[in-house]
DONU-417365 format. One record per residue (C-alpha): residue number from 0; residue in three letters; x, y, z. Coordinates in pm, whole numbers, plus 50000, padded with zeros to 5 digits. Layout:
REM residues N
@n: NUM res: ALA xx: X yy: Y zz: Z
...
REM end
This chain:
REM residues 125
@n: 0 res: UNK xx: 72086 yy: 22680 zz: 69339
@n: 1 res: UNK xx: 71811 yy: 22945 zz: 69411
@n: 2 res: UNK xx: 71490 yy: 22887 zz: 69290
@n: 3 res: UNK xx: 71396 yy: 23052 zz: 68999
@n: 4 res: UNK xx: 71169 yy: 23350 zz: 69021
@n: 5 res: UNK xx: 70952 yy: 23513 zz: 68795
@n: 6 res: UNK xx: 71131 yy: 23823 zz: 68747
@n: 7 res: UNK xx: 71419 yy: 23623 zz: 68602
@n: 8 res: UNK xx: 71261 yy: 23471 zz: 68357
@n: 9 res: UNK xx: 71113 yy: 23776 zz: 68240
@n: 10 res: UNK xx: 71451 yy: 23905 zz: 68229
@n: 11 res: UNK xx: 71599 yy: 23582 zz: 68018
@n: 12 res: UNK xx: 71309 yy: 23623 zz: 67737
@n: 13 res: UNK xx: 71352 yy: 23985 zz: 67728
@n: 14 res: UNK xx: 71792 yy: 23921 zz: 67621
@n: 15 res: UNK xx: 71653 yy: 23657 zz: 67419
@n: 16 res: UNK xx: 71420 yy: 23851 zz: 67210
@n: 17 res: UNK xx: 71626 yy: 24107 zz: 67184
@n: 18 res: UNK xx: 71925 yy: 23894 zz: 67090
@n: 19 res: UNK xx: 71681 yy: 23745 zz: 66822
@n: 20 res: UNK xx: 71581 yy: 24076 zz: 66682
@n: 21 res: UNK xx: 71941 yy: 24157 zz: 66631
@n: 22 res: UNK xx: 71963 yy: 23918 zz: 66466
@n: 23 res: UNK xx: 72228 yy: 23724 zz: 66699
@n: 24 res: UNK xx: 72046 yy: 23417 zz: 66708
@n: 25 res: UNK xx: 72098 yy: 23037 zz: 66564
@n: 26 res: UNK xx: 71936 yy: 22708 zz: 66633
@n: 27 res: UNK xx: 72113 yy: 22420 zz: 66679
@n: 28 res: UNK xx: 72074 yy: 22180 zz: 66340
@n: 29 res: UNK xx: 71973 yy: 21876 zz: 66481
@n: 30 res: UNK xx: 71837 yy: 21587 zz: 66390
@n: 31 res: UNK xx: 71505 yy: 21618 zz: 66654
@n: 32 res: UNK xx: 71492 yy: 21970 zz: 66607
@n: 33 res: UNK xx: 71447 yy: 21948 zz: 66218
@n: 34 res: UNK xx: 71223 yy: 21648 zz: 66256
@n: 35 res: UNK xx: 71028 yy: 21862 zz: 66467
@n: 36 res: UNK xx: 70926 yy: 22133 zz: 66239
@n: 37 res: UNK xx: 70811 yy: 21855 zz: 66004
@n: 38 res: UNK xx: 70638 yy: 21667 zz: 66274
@n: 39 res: UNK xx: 70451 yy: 21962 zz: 66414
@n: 40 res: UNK xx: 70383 yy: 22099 zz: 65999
@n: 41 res: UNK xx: 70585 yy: 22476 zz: 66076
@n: 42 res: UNK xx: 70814 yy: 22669 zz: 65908
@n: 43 res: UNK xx: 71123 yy: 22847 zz: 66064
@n: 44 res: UNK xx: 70930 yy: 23150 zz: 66066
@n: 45 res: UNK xx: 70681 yy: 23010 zz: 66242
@n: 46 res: UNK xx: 70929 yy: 22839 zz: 66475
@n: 47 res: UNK xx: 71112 yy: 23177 zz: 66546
@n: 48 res: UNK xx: 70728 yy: 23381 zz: 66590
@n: 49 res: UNK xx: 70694 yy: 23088 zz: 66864
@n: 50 res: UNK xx: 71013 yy: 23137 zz: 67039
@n: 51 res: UNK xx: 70938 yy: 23524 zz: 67028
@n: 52 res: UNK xx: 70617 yy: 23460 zz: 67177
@n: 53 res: UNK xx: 70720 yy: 23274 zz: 67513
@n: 54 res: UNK xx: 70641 yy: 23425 zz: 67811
@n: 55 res: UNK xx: 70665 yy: 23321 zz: 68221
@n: 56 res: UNK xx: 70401 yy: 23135 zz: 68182
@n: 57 res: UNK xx: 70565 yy: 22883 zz: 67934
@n: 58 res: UNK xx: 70868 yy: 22837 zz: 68177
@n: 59 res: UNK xx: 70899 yy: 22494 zz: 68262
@n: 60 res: UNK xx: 71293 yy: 22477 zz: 68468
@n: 61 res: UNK xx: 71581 yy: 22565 zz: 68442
@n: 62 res: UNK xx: 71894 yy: 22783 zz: 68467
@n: 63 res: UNK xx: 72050 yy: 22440 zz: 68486
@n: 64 res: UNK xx: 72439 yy: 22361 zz: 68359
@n: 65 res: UNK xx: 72511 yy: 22335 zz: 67992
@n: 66 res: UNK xx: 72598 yy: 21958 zz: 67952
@n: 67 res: UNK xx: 72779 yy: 22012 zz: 67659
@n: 68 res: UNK xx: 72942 yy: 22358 zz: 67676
@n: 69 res: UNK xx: 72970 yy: 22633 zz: 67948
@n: 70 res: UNK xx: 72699 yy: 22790 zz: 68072
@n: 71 res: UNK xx: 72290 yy: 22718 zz: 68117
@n: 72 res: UNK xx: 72026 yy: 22610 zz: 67964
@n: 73 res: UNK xx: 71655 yy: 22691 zz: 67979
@n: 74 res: UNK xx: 71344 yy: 22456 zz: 67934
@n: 75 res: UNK xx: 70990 yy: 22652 zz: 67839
@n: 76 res: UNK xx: 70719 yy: 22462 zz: 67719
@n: 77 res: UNK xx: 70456 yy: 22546 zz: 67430
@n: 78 res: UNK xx: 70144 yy: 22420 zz: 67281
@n: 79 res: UNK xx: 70200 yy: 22426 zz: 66908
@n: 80 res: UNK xx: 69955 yy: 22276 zz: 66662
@n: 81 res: UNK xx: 69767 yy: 22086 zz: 66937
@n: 82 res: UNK xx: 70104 yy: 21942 zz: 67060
@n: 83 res: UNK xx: 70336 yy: 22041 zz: 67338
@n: 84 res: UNK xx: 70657 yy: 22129 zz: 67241
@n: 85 res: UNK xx: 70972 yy: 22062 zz: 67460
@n: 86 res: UNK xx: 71149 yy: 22412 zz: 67372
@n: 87 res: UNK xx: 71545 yy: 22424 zz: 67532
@n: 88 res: UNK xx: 71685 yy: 22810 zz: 67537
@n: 89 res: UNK xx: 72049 yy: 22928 zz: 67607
@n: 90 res: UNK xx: 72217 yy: 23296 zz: 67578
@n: 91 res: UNK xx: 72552 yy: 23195 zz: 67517
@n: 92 res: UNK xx: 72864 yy: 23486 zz: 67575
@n: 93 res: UNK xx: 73098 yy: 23439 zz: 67300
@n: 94 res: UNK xx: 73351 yy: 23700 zz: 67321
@n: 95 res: UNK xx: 73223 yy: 24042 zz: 67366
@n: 96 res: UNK xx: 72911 yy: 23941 zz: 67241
@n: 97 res: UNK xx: 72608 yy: 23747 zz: 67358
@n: 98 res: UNK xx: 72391 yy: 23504 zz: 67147
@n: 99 res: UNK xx: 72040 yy: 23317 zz: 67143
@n: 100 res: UNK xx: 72053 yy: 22968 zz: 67071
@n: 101 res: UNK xx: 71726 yy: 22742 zz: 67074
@n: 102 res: UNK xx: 71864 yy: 22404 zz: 67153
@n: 103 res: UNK xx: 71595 yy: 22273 zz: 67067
@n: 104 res: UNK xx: 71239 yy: 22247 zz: 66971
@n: 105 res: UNK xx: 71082 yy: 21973 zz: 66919
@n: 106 res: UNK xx: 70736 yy: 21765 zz: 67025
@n: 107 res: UNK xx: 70816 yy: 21701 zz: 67396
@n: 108 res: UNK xx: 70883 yy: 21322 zz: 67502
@n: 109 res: UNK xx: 70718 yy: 21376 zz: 67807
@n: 110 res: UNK xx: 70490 yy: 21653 zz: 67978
@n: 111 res: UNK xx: 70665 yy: 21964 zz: 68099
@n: 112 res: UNK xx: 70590 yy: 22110 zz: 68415
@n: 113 res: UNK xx: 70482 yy: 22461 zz: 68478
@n: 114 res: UNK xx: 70539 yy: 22679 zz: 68808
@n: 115 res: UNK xx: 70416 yy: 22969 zz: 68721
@n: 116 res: UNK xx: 70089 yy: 22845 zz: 68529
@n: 117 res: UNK xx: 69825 yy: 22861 zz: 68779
@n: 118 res: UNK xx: 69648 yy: 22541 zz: 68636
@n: 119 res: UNK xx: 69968 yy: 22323 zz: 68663
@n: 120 res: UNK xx: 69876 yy: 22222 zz: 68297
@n: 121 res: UNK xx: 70067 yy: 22317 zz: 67925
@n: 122 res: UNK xx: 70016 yy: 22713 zz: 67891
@n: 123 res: UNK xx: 69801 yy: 22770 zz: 67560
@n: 124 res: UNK xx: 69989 yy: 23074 zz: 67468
REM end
């Protein structure tokens, strides 16, 4: 697989946010991702002004294979509330239509890396 560039990352969270704004957006109810919000103290709102705010420099790998259904995922990482947060994005094409999902969110297990952050370290943004 081609790496990843810049440019199509840009052009993932663009769909994304625009897919979220439209409303055609869901994350996936589980378990982690619900212990998560607790665990880092956020709302959904919060949550969803997060995912909104990822940018190029939060990308950590990724388009990789959907394990579970067709298509790829996405991995971005994010410091949230002192904490890094292991954040797993997929536009999914259902039908004629496309849709965000956030796989999940969560604190991450391990550190992410970061390609395009210039100090190889978790992006504060």
């Amino acid at each position: 697989m081609p790496a990843t560039t810049k440019d199509k990352v840009r052009a993932l969270l663009r769909e994304f946010r625009s897919l979220v704004n439209s409303k055609d957006f869901y994350v996936i109810d589980r378990y982690e991702n619900i212990e998560g919000l607790i665990a880092l103290g956020i709302t959904e709102k919060i949550r969803k002004k997060e995912l909104l705010s990822l940018n190029v420099l939060n990308y950590s790998s990724g388009p990789t294979s959907d394990e579970d259904r067709p298509g790829e995922v996405w991995i971005f990482g994010k410091i949230v509330r002192s904490k890094e947060v292991y954040i797993k994005l997929k536009i999914s094409q259902q039908s004629r239509f496309n849709k965000a999902i956030c796989i999940s969110f969560h604190p991450a297990e391990r550190p992410l890396d970061y390609p395009f952050c210039p100090e190889k370290n978790s992006p504060e943004l």
